[in-house]
C-alpha positions as CSV (number, residue, x, y, z in Angstrom):
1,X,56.5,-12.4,9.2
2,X,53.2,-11.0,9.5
3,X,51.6,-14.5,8.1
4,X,53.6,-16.6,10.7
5,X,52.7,-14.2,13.6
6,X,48.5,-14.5,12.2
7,X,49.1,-18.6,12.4
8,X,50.3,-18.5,15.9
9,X,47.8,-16.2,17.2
10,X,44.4,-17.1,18.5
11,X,42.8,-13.9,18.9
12,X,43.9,-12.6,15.2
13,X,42.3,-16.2,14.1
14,X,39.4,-15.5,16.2
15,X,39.0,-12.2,14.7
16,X,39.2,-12.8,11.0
17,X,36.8,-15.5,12.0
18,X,34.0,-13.8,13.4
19,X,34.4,-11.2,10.6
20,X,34.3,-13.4,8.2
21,X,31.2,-15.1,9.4
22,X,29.6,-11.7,10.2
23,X,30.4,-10.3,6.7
24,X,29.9,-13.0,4.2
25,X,26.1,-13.7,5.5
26,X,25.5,-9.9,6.1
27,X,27.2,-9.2,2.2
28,X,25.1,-11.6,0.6
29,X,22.2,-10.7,2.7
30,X,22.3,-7.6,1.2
31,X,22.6,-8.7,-2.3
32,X,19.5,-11.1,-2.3
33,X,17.6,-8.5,-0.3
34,X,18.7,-5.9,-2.7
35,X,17.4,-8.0,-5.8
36,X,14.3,-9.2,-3.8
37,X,13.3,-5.5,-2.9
38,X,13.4,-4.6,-6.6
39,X,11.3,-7.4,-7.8
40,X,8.6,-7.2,-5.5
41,X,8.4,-3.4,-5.8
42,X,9.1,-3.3,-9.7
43,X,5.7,-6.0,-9.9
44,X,3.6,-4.0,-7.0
45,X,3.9,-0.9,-9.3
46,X,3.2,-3.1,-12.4
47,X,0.2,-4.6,-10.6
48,X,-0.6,-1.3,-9.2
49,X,-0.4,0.2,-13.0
50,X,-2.7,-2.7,-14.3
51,X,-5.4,-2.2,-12.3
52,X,-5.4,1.4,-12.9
53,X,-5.6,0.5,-16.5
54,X,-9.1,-2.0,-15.8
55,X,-10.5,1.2,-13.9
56,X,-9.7,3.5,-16.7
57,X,-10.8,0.3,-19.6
58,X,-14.0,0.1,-17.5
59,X,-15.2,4.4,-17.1
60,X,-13.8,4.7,-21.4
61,X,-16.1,1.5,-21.9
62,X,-19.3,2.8,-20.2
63,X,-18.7,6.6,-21.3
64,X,-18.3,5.0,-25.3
65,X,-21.2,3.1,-24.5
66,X,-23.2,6.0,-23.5
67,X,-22.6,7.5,-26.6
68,X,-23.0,4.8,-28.7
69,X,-26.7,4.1,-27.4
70,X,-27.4,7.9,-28.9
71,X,-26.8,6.6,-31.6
72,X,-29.5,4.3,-31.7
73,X,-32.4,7.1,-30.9
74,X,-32.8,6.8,-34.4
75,X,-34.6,3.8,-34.1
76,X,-36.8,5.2,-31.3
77,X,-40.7,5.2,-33.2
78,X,-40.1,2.1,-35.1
79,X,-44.1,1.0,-34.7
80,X,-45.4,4.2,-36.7
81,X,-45.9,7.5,-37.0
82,X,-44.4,10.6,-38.1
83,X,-40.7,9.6,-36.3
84,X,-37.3,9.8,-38.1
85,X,-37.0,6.1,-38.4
86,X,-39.9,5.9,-40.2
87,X,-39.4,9.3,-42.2
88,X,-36.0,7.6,-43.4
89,X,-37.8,4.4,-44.1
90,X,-40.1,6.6,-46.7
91,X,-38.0,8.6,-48.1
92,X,-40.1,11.5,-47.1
93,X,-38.4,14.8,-48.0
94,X,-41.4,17.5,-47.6
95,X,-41.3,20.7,-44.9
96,X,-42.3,18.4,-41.9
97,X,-40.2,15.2,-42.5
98,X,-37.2,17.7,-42.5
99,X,-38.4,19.8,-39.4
100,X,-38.7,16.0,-37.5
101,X,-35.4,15.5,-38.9
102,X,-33.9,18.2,-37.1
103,X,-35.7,18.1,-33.9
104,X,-34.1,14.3,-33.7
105,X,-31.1,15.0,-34.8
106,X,-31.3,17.8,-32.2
107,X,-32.2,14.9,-29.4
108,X,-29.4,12.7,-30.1
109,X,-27.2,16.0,-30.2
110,X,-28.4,16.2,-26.4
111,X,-27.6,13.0,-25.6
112,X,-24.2,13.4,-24.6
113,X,-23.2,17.0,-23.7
114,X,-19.6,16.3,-25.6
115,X,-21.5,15.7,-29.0
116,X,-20.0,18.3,-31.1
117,X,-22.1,17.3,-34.5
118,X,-24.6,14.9,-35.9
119,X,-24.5,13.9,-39.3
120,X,-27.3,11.9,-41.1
121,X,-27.8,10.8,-44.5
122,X,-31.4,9.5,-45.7
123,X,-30.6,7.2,-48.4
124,X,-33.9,7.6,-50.4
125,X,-34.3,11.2,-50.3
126,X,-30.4,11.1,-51.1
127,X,-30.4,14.3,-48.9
128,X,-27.6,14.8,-46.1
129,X,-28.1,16.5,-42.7
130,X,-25.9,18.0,-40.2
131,X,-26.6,19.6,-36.6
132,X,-23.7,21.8,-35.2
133,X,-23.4,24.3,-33.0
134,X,-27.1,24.2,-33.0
135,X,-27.1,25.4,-36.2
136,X,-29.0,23.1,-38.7
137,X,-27.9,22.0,-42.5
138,X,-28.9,20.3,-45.6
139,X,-27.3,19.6,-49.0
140,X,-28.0,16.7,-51.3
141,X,-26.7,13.8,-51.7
142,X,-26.4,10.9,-53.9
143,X,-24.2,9.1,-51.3
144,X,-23.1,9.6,-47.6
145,X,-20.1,11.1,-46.7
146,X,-19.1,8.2,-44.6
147,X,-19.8,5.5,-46.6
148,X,-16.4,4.7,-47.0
149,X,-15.7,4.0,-43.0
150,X,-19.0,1.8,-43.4
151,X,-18.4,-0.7,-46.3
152,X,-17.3,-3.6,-44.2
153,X,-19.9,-3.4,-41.8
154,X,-23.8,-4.2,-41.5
155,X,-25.1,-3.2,-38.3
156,X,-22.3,-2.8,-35.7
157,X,-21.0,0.9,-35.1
158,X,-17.8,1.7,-36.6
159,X,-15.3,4.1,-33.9
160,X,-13.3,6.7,-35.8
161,X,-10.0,7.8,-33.9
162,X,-9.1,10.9,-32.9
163,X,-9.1,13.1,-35.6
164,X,-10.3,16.8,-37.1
165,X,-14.1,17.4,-37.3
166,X,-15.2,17.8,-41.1
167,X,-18.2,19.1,-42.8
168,X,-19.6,15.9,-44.3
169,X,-19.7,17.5,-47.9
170,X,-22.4,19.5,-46.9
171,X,-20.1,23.1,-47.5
172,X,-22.7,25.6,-46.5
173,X,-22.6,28.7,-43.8
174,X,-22.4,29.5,-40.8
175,X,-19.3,27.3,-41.1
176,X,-17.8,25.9,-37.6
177,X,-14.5,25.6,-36.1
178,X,-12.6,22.5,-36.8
179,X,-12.1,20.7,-33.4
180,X,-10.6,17.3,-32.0
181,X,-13.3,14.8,-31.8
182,X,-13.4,10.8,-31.8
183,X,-16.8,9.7,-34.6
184,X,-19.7,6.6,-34.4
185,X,-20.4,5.8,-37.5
186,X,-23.5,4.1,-37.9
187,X,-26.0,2.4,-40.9
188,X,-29.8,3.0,-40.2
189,X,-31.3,-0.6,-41.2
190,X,-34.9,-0.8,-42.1
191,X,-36.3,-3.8,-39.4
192,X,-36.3,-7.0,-40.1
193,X,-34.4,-6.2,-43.3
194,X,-30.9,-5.7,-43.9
195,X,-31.9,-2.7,-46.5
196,X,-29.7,0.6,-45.7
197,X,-32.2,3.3,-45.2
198,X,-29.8,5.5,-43.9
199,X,-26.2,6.6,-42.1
200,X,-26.1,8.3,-39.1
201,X,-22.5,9.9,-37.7
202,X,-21.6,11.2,-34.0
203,X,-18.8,13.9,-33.2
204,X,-17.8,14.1,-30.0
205,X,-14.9,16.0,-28.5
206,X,-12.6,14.8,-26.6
207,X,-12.4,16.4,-23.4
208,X,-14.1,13.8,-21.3
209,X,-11.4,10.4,-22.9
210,X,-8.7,13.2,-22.3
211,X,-9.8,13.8,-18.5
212,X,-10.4,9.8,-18.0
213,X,-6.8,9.2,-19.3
214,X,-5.1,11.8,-17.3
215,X,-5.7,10.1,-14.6
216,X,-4.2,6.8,-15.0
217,X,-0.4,8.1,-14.8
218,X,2.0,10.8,-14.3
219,X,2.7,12.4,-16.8
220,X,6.2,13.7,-15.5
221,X,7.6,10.2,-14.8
222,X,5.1,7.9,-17.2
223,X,3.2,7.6,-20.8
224,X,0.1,6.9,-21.6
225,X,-1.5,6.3,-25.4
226,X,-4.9,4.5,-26.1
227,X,-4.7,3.3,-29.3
228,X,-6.9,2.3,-32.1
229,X,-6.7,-0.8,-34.3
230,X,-4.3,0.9,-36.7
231,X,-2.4,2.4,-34.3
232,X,-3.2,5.4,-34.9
233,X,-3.2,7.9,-31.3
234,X,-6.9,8.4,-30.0
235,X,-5.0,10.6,-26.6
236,X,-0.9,10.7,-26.1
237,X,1.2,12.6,-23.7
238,X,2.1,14.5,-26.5
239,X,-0.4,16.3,-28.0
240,X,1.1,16.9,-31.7
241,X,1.0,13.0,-31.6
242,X,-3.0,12.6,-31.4
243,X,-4.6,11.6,-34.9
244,X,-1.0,10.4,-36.0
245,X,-0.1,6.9,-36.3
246,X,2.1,5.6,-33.0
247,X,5.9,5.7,-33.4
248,X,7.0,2.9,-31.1
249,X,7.4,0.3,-33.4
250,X,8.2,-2.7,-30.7
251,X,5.2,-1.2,-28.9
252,X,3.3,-1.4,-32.2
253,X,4.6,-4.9,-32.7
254,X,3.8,-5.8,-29.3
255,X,0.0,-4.9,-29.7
256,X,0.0,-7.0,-32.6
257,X,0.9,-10.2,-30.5
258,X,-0.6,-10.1,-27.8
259,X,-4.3,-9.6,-26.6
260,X,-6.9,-9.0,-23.3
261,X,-4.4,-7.3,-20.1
262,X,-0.8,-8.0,-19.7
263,X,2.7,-6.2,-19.5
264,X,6.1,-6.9,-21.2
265,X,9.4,-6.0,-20.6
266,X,11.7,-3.9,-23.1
267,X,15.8,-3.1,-22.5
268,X,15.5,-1.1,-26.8
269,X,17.4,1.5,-27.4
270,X,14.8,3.7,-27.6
271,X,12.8,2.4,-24.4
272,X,13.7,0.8,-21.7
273,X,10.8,-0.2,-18.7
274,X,7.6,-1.8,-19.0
275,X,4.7,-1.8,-21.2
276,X,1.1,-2.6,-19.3
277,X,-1.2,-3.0,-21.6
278,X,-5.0,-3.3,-21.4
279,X,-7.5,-3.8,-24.8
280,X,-11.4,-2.4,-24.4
281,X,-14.4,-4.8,-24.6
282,X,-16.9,-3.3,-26.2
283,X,-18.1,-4.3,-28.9
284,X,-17.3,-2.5,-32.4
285,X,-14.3,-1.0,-30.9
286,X,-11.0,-2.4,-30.5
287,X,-9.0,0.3,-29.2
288,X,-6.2,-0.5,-26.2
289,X,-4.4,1.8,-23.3
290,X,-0.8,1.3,-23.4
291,X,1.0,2.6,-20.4
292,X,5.1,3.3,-20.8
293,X,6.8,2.6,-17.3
294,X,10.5,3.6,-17.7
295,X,13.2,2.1,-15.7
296,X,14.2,5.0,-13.3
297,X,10.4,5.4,-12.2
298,X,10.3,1.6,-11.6
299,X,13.4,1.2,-9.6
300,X,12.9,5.2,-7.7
301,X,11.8,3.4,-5.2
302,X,13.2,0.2,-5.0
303,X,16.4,2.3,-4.5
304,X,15.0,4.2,-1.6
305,X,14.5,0.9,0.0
306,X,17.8,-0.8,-1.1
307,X,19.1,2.6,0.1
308,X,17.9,2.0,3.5
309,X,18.1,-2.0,3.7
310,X,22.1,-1.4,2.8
311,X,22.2,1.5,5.3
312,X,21.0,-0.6,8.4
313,X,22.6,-3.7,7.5
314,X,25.9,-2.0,7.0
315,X,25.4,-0.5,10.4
316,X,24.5,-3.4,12.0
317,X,27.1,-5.4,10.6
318,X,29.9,-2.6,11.7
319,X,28.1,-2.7,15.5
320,X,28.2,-6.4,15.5
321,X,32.3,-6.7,13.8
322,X,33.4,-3.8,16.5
323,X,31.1,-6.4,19.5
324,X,32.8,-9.8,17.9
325,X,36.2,-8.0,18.0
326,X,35.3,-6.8,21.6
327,X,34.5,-10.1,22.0
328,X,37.4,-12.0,20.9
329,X,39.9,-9.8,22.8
330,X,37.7,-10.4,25.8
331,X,37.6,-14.2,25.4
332,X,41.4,-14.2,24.6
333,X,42.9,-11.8,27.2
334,X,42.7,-13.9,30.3
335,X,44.8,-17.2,27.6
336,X,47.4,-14.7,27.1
337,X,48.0,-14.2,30.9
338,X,48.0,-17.8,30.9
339,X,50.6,-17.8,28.5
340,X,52.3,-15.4,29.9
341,X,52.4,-17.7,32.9
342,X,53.2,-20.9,31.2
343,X,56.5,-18.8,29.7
344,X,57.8,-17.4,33.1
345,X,57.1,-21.2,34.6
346,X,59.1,-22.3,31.5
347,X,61.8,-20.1,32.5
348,X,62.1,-21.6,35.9
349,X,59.4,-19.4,38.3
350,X,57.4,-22.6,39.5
351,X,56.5,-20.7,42.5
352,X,54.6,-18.4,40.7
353,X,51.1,-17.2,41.7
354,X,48.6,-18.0,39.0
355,X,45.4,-15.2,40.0
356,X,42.6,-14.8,37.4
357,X,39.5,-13.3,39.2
358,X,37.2,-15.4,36.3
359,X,34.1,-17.7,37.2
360,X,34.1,-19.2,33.8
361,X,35.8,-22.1,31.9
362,X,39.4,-20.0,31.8
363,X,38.8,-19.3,35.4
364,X,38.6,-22.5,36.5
365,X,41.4,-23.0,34.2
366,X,43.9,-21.2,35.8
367,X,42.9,-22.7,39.3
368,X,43.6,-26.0,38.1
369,X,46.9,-24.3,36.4
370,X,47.7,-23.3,39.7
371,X,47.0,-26.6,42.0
372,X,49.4,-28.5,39.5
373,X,52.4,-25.7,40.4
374,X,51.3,-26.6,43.8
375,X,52.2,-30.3,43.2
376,X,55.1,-29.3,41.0
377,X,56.8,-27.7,43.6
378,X,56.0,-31.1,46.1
379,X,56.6,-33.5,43.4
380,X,59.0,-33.9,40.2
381,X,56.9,-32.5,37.4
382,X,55.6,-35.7,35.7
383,X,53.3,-34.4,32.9
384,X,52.6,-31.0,31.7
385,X,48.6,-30.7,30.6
386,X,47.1,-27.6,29.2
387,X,43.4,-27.4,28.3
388,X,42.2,-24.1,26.1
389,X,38.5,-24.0,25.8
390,X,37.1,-22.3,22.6
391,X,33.6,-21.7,22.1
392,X,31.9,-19.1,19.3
393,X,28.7,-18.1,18.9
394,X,26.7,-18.1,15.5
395,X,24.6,-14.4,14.8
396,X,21.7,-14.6,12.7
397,X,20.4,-11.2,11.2
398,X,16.7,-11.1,10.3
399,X,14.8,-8.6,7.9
400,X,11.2,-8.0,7.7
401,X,10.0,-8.1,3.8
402,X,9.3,-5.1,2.7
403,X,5.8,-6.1,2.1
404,X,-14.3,2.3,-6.5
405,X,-18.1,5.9,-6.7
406,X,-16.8,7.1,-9.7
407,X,-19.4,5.2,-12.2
408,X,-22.4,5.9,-9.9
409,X,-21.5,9.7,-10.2
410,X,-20.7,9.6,-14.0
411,X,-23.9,7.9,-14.1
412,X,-26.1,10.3,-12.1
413,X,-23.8,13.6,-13.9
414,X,-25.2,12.3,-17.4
415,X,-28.9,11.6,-16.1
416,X,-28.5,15.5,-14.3
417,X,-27.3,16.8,-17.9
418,X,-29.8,15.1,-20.2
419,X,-32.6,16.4,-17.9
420,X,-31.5,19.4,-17.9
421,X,-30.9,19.1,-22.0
422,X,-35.0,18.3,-21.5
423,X,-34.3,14.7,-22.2
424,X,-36.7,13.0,-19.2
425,X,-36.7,9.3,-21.1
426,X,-32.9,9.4,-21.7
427,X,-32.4,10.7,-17.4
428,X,-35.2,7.9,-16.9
429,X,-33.0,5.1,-18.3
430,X,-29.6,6.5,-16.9
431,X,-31.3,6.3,-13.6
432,X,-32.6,2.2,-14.2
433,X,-29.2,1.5,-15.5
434,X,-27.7,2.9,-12.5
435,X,-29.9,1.2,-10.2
436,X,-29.4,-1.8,-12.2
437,X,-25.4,-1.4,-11.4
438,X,-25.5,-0.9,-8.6
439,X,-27.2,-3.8,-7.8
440,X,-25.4,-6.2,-9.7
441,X,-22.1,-5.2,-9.3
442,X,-22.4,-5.3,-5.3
443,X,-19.9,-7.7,-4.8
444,X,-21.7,-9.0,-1.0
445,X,-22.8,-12.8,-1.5
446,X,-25.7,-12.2,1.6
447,X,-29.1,-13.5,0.9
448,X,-31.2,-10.3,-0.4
449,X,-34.9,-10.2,0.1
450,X,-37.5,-11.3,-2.6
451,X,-39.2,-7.8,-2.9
452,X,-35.5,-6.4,-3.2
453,X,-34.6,-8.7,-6.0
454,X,-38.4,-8.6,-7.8
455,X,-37.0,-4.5,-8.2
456,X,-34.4,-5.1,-9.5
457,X,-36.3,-7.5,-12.0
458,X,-38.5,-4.9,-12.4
459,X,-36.2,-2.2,-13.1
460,X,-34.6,-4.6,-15.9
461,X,-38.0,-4.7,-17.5
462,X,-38.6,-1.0,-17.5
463,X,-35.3,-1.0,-19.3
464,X,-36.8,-3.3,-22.1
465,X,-40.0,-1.8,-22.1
466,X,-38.4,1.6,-23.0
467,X,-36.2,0.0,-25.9
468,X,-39.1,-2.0,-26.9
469,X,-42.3,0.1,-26.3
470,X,-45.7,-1.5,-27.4
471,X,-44.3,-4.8,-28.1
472,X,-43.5,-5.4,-24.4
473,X,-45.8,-5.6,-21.7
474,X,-44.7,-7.3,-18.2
475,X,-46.6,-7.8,-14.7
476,X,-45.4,-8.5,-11.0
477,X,-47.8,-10.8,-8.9
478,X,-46.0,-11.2,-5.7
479,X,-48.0,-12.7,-2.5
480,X,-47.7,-10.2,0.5
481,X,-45.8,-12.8,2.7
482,X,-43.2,-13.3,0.4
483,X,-41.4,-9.8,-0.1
484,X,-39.2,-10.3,3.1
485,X,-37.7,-13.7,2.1
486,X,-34.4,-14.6,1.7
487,X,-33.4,-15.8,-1.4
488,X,-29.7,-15.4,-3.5
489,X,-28.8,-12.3,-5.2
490,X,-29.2,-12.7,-9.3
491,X,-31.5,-15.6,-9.5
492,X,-34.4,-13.6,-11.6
493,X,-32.9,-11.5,-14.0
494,X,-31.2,-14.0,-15.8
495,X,-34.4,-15.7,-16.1
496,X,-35.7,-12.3,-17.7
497,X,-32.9,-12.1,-20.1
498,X,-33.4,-15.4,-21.8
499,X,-37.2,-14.6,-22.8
500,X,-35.3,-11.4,-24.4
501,X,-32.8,-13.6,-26.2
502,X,-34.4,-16.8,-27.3
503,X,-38.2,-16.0,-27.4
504,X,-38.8,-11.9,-27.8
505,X,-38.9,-10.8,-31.8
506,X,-39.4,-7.3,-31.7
507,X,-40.8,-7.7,-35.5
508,X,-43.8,-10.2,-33.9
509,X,-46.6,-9.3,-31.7
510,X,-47.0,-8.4,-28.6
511,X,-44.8,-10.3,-25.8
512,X,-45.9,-10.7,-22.2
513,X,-43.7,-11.5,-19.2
514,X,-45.2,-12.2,-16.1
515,X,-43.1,-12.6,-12.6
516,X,-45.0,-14.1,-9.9
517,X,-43.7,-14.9,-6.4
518,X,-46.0,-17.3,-3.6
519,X,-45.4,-19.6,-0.7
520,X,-46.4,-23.2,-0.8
521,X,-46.0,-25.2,2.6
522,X,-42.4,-25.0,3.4
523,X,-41.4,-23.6,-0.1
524,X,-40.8,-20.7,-2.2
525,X,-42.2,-20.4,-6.0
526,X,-40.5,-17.9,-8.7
527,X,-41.8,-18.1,-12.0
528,X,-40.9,-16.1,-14.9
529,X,-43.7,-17.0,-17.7
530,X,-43.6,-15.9,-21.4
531,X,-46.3,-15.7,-24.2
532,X,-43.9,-16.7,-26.9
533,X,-43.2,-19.4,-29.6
534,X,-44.4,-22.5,-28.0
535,X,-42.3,-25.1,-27.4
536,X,-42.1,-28.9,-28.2
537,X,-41.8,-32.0,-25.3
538,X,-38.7,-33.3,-26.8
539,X,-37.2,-29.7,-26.9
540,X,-38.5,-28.8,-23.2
541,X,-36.9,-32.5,-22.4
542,X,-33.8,-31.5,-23.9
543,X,-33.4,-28.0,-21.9
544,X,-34.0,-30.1,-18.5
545,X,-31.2,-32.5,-19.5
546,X,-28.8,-30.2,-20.4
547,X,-29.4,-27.3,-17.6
548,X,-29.0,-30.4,-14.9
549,X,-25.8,-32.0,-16.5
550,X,-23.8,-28.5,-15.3
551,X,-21.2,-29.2,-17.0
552,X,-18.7,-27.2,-19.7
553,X,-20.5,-29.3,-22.7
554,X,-23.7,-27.5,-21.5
555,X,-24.9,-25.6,-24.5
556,X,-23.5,-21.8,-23.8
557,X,-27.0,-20.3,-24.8
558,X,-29.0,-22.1,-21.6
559,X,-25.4,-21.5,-19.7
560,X,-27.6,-19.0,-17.6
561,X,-30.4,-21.0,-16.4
562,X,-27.7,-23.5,-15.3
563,X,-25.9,-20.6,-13.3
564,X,-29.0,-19.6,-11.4
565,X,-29.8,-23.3,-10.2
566,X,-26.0,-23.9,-9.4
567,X,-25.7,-21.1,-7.4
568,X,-29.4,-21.7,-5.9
569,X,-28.3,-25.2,-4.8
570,X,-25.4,-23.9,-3.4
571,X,-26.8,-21.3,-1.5
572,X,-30.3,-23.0,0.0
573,X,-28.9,-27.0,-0.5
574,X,-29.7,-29.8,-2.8
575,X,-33.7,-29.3,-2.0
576,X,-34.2,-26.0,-4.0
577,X,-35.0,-27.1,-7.8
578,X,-35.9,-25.6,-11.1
579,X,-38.5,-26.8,-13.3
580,X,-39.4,-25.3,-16.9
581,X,-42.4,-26.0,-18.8
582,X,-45.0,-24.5,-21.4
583,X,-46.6,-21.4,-21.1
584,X,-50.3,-20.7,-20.3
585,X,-50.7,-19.1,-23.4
586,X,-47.6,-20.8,-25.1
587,X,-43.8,-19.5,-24.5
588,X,-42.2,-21.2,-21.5
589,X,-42.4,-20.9,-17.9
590,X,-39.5,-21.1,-15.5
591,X,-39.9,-21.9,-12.0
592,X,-37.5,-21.6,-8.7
593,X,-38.4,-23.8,-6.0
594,X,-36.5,-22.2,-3.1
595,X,-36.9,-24.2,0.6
596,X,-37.6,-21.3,3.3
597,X,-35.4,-21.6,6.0
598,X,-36.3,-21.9,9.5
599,X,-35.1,-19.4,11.0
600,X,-36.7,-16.6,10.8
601,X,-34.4,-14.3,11.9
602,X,-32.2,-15.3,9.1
603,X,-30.8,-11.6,7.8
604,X,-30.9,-10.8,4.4
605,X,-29.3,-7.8,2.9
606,X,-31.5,-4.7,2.2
């Protein structure tokens, strides 16, 4: 009954018709904006997670790094004298080889403030050292302690994981506390030979990896474990997991596919969420930070905002079913007193008065309705017409889409602690390394001026001069009228770098790199000049060729040389140029020819 009655009305047609096409869109809205919601946010907290992974990858990297260059002190004094390289390389073992011993053990313990021992063992005195506590101690030796962690490697530094701090076999008072500490293990080389003169080991505690990996997650919604090779914890939520081999096997497995950055999804039974992953790149070390995302953290707030997306569009959509119902009911009200007319002329009232006080469509209706009573009652009804109108209109709903100092001051708090340790050369290079940063990590692509990128040349060179000593000597012969002129950032230094990697032998003579800047017409002229192996026509010929082809079948070791005049031609046009030919005093000389511009306002970045 209820079914026949629906069929023969309008307004319960119209009704269940606007509802309809008010619900289904509004339902299905709400699905798809439901699912949308929770895979945007679910990959802005996975991006968001990843890049606090690369900022975490990056301070670990240069803090390792740190450490691992105290470990190479021990080459400091390779030229002569009385200096522990050289000590080592003798197999000296009286009262002032030991007493230099301990003083540079001492240094290297200063390095780093973390350092909680140095070990050394001299391999022809067969005599082990250790510094801890700033207590000092000797035992002999046939073989180092640590020899087993170096048998697979010659030079490279070999990264212990977390574990307890030993004694290194040398068992004598005053004894020390057994703390946490992460080890570089290192062989002493003699130079040029590969013959082991030595070992040299670095304890370090842990509290400054601990402090860097506290703050890449929460720690009450997230995990966190950087990992060695092995698997075995270097830092964990969990501190009775450190030292211990990692017990998420599909997490292990995982690490074992994949390499670089990346995430993956797991629905285990153990875990459920997402695993952002992020491997350091340094060399020697292959450890990786593995952060553990669960489910509920992911989705907290994507429920918040599916919360409140389902919260208006419900409310909207009730507002909008109570207007279309107001609606229909007004539409249909002024047919049903037409009907109710058409049934009392049916029953015989022709005289009736037909009054709807309506401008629109029915209006008009029911004036026509009543000038054809009018003619009924003057002529024999003929033909009966009725006209409904029916018009609907369509709602659309719309949504809106729910769319770094730190280094500098790690930098400047190690320089501050090593000159405070009364370590002036090792504060002297933190400084140029910052400076040197700082620099080249700016990420502005304005024109800098010469004299700005000369210092930074410069400071390069210091840098080399205090790893290499005597062997390097460098000058800077800049014309006066040429320190305020534009030029790209990062032209120079790669031309630096290439005397240090194809022409400088430490185990040689003396090497000299001059820098010299001057103005010729309407160009500038850079030239970085060595003193080093000369080299042939053909092989000169060949660089040219192979630096102008620019292409990805350039050979990678001259891939620099072809960066700086790419990105010189880009900046100052097809004019600027690079030439390369032999040395003065043999070696090779690289020159820049860089157009000056005409204006002379042009700015450059200071």
């Amino acid at each position: 009954m209820r079914l026949h009655a629906l069929r023969r009305s309008l307004r319960a047609k119209l009704v269940i018709f606007l509802l309809l096409a008010i619900t289904l869109p509004l339902t299905a809205s709400i699905i798809i904006t439901n699912m949308r919601t929770s895979s945007i946010v679910t990959d802005d907290k996975v991006k968001t997670a990843a890049n606090l992974l690369y900022q975490g990858k990056t301070n670990l990297e240069h803090y390792l790094t740190t450490v691992t260059q105290a470990s190479l002190l021990v080459y400091n004094g390779t030229s002569g004298g009385d200096t522990l390289y050289r000590i080592l390389e003798r197999g000296r073992e009286d009262y002032l080889s030991e007493q230099e011993i301990y003083t540079s053990l001492q240094s290297i313990a200063f390095a780093v403030k973390e350092v909680h021992q140095v070990y050394l063992h001299a391999a022809k005195a067969e005599r082990g050292y250790v510094i801890v506590g700033g207590n000092k101690k000797k035992t002999d030796q046939p073989q180092p302690s640590n020899a087993e962690l170096l048998k697979d490697v010659s030079v490279a530094a070999v990264y212990e994981p977390t574990h307890k701090s030993g004694d290194y076999g040398i068992l004598l008072p005053p004894y020390s506390v057994s703390k946490r500490v992460v080890s570089i293990h290192r062989k002493v080389i003699a130079i040029p030979s590969d013959e082991q003169i030595g070992t040299l080991s670095i304890d370090i505690n842990t509290s400054v990896i601990d402090a860097i990996c506290e703050q890449l997650y929460d720690n009450t919604k997230e995990q966190l474990y950087l990992l060695s090779k092995d698997g075995t914890v270097v830092y964990g939520p969990n501190s009775a997991e450190i030292g211990l081999s990692w017990h998420d096997t599909e997490g292990t497995a995982l690490l074992q596919r994949v390499s670089g950055s990346g995430s993956s999804v797991s629905n285990s039974d153990t875990f459920r969420g997402v695993y952002v992953y992020d491997q350091l790149e340094l060399n020697g070390l292959d450890w990786t930070i593995v952060k553990l995302i669960p489910n509920s953290t992911l989705q907290a707030g994507t429920r918040q905002v599916t919360m409140v997306n389902t919260v208006v569009l419900t409310v909207s959509g009730i507002i909008v079913a109570i207007v279309a119902v107001f609606i229909s009911f007004w539409i249909t009200s002024p047919i049903r007193k037409l009907t109710e007319y058409a049934n009392r002329i049916q029953s015989g009232e022709l005289d009736i008065d037909i009054r709807l006080n309506r401008t629109d469509e029915i209006g008009a209706l029911a004036r026509r309705f009543r000038l054809m009573m009018e003619t009924i009652n003057n002529l024999v009804l003929r033909e009966y017409r009725l006209e409904i109108a029916n018009k609907t209109n369509e709602l659309k709903a719309l949504q809106a889409q729910v769319q770094p100092h730190f280094l500098y001051n790690a930098l400047q708090m190690i320089g501050t602690s090593a000159l405070q340790s009364g370590a002036p050369g090792v504060y002297q290079l933190v400084m140029l390394l910052g400076k040197l940063m700082r620099y080249s990590m700016s990420g502005s692509n304005k024109p800098v001026a010469l004299a700005q990128e000369i210092e930074h040349t410069t400071a390069y060179l210091e840098l080399q001069q205090q790893r290499f000593g005597d062997k390097l000597q460098y000058g800077i012969d800049m014309a006066p009228d040429t320190g305020m002129l534009p030029v790209p950032r990062m032209i120079l230094q790669p031309l630096a770098e290439n005397v240090f990697k194809h022409a400088f032998d430490p185990a040689g003579g003396v090497m000299r790199v001059i820098v010299q800047a001057l103005r010729r017409d309407e160009q500038l002229l850079i030239s970085v000049e060595n003193d080093g192996p000369p080299i042939s026509e053909s092989r000169l010929d060949e660089l040219r060729s192979l630096i102008h082809q620019q292409s990805e079948r350039s050979d990678q070791e001259h891939i620099g040389l072809s960066n700086v005049l790419s990105r010189l031609r880009l900046n100052c046009g097809e004019e600027a140029s690079m030439t390369l030919e032999g040395g003065t005093n043999g070696g090779l000389r690289v020159t820049l020819h860089v157009p000056i511009p005409q204006e002379s306002e042009e700015e450059v970045q200071l």
